[in-house]
C-alpha positions in Angstrom: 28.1 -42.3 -63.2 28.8 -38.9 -61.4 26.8 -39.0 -57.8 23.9 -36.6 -57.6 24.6 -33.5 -55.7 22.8 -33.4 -52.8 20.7 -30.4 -52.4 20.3 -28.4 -48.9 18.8 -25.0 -49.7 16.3 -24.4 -47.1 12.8 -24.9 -47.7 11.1 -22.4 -45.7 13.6 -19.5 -46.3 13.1 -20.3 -50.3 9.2 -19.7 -49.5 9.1 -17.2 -47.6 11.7 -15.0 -49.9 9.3 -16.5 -53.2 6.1 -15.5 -51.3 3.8 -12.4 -52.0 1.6 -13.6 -49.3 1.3 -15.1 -46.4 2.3 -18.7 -45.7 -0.6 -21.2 -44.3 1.4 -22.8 -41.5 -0.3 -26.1 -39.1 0.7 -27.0 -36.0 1.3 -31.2 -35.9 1.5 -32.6 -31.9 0.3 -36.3 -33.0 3.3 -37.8 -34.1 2.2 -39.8 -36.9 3.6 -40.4 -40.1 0.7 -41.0 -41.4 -1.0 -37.6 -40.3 2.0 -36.0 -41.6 1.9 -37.7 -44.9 -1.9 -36.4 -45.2 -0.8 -33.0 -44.1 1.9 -32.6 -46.2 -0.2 -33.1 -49.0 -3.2 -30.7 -47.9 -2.2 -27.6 -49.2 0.0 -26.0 -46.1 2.9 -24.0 -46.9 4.7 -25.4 -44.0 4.0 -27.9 -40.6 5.4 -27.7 -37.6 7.0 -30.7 -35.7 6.1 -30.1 -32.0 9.1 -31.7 -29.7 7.9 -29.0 -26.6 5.1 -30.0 -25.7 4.0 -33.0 -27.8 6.1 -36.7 -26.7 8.1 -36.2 -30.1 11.8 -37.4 -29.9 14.7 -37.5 -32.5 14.0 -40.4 -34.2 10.4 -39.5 -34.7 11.7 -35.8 -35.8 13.8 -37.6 -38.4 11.1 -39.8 -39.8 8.4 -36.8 -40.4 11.4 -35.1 -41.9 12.0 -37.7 -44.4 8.1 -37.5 -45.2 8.1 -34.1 -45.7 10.6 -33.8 -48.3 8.7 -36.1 -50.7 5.6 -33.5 -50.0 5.6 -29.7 -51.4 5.3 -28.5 -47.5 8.5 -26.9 -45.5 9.0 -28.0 -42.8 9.9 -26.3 -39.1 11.3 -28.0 -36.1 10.1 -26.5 -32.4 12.9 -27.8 -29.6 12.0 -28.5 -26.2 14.1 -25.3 -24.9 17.0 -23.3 -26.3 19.5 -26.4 -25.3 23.2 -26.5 -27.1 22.9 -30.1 -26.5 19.2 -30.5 -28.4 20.3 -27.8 -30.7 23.4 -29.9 -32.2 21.5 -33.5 -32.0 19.0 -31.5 -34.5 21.6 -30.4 -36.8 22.9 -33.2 -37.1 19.8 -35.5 -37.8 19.0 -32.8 -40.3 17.1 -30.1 -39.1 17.3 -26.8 -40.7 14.6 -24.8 -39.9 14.3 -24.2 -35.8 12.2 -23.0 -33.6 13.1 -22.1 -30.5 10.6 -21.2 -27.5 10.5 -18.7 -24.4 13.7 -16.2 -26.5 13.2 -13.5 -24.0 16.8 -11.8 -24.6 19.6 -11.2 -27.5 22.1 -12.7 -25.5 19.6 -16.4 -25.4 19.3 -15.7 -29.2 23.1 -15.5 -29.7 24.0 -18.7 -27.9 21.2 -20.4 -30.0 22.9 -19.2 -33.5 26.2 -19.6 -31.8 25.3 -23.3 -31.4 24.2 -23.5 -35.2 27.4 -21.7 -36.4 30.8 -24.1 -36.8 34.2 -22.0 -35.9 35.2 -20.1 -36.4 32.1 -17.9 -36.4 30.3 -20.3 -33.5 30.8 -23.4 -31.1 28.9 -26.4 -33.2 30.5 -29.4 -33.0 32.5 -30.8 -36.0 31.4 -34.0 -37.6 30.6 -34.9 -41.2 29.5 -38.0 -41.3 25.8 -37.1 -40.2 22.2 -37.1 -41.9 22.2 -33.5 -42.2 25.4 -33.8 -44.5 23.8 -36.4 -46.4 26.3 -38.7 -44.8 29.5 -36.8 -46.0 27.7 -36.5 -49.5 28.3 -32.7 -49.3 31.5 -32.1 -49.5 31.6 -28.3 -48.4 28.9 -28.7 -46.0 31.3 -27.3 -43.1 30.9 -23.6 -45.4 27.6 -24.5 -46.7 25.5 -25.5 -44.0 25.1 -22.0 -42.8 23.2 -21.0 -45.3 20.8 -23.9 -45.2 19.9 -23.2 -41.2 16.6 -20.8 -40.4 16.3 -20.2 -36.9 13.2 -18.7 -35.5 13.1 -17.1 -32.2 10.0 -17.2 -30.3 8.1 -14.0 -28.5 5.7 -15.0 -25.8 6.9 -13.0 -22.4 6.7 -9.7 -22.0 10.2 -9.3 -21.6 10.9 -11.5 -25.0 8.5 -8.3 -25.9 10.8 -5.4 -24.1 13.8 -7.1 -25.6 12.8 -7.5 -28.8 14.7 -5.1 -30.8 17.7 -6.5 -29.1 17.0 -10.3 -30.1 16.1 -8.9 -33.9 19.6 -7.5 -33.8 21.3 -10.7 -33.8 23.2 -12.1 -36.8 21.4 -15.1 -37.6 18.0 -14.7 -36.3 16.2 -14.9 -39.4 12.5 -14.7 -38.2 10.3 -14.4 -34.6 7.4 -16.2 -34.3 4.6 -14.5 -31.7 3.3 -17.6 -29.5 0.0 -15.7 -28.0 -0.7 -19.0 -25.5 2.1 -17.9 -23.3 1.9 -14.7 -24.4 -1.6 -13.9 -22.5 -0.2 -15.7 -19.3 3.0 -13.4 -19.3 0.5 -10.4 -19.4 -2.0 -11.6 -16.8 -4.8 -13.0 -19.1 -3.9 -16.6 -19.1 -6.6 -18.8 -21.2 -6.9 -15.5 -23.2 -4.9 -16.2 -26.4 -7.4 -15.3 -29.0 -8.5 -12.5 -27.0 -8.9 -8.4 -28.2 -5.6 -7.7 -25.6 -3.1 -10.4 -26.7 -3.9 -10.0 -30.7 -3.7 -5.8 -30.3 0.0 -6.6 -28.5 0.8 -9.0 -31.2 -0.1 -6.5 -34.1 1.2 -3.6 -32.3 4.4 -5.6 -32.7 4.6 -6.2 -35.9 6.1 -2.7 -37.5 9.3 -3.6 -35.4 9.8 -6.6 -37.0 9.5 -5.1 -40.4 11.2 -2.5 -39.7 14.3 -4.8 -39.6 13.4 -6.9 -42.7 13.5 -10.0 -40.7 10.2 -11.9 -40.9 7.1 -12.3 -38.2 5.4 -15.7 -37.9 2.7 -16.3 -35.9 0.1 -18.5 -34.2 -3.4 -18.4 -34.3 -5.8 -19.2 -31.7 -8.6 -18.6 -33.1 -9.9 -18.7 -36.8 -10.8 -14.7 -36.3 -7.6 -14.2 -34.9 -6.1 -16.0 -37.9 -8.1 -13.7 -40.3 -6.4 -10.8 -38.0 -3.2 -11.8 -38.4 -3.4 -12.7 -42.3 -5.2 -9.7 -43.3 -2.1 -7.6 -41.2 0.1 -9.5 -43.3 2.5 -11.3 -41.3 5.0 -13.9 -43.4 3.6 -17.1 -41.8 0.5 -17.6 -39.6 -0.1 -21.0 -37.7 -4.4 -21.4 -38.4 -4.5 -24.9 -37.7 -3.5 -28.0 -35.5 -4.1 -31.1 -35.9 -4.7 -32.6 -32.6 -7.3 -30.0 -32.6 -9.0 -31.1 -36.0 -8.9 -34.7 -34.8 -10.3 -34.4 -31.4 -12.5 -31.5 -31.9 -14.1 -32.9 -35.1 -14.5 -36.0 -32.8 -16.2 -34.3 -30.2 -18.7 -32.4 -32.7 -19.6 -35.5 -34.3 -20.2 -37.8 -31.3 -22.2 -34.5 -29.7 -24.0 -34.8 -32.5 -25.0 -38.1 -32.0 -25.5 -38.3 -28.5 -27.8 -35.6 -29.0 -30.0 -37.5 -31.8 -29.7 -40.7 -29.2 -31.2 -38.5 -26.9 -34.4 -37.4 -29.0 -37.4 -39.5 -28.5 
């Protein structure tokens, strides 16, 4: 019997070139397979595996992977920082669809795809016999592999702002991603994400990225800044996060109750 061929087409780029609407994106920081099962299965377009600032490492990364590709959801990986080292471990474990905070210039964004690039177009380092290769069960995956990478630059400075016609510019940016958190501290209104200032920046953005044909993701702070941000019509919009559904439903309901233990 002929071996299966292993397929790599990336998920995310298939749904977002498919889509003729936004994609429902969630944020997941709780690093639990179980969560990410559930997730998976609710109805997101894609989840995003925080390793910056949730205590998510590659072995973790590589089981929430392996969950996700039994689930209908794409998955997007978010590094600790724009790191050749992190970059290649990634790749190899099977990542394909980065995202990579605090891009504030093209040159940052070129050493990122140079990193995801073998030579003689970049600098990644040569091995076969990895995960993301299905251990050598892709034979071309050396030629191949290029086209099954997404990398997703993030805009949350005000010079990743100034610059970012420059970072669009690069070969092999595919996408930026608006992070409005950082976004309002760069401008001098930290704590403000879902404020009127950061969300008019954001949207007052998004012409330049279409104007390249590249696509905008962003996050949401709010659930009216996530009607905002749908209703403008960018590709993928973060409206959720999970730590935040867990804790904050948490909190609701034990208010609740504290308040009825309260009553005479």
């Amino acid at each position: 019997m002929t071996p299966p061929i292993p397929d790599i087409t990336n998920k995310m780029r298939q749904a977002l070139s498919a889509a003729n609407h936004p994609l429902l994106g969630i944020w997941s920081m709780l690093n639990s397979a179980n969560a990410t099962e559930g997730l998976g299965w609710s109805g997101f377009d894609w989840l995003l595996i925080d390793g910056e600032h949730a205590a998510i490492e590659l072995p973790q990364v590589i089981e929430h992977l392996r969950i996700l590709e039994t689930t209908p959801t794409a998955p997007i990986v978010r590094l600790a920082w724009n790191d050749p080292l992190l970059i290649k471990r990634h790749l190899d474990a099977g990542v394909t669809s980065f995202m990579l905070p605090f891009v504030q210039t093209a040159d940052e964004a070129k050493s990122a795809v140079n990193q995801m690039r073998y030579p003689p177009r970049g600098e990644r380092g040569m091995a076969l016999m990895h995960r993301a290769s299905r251990y050598a069960s892709v034979a071309d995956y050396f030629t191949s592999s290029e086209e099954s990478l997404f990398l997703i630059t993030q805009i949350e400075t005000e010079k990743g702002l100034q610059n970012m016609d420059e970072i669009l510019s690069v070969d092999g940016v595919d996408a930026v991603f608006f992070g409005p958190s950082d976004l309002s501290a760069s401008l001098g209104a930290p704590g403000q994400a879902g404020g009127e200032m950061v969300t008019s920046v954001i949207l007052k953005a998004l012409p330049q990225v279409r104007s390249t044909g590249k696509f905008a993701g962003v996050l949401a702070a709010t659930p009216q800044q996530a009607d905002i941000f749908l209703e403008a019509g960018f590709d993928f919009v973060s409206v959720a996060n999970d730590c935040a559904l867990l804790f904050g439903g948490a909190r609701s309901i034990a208010a609740q109750f504290r308040k009825m233990q309260a009553e005479p």
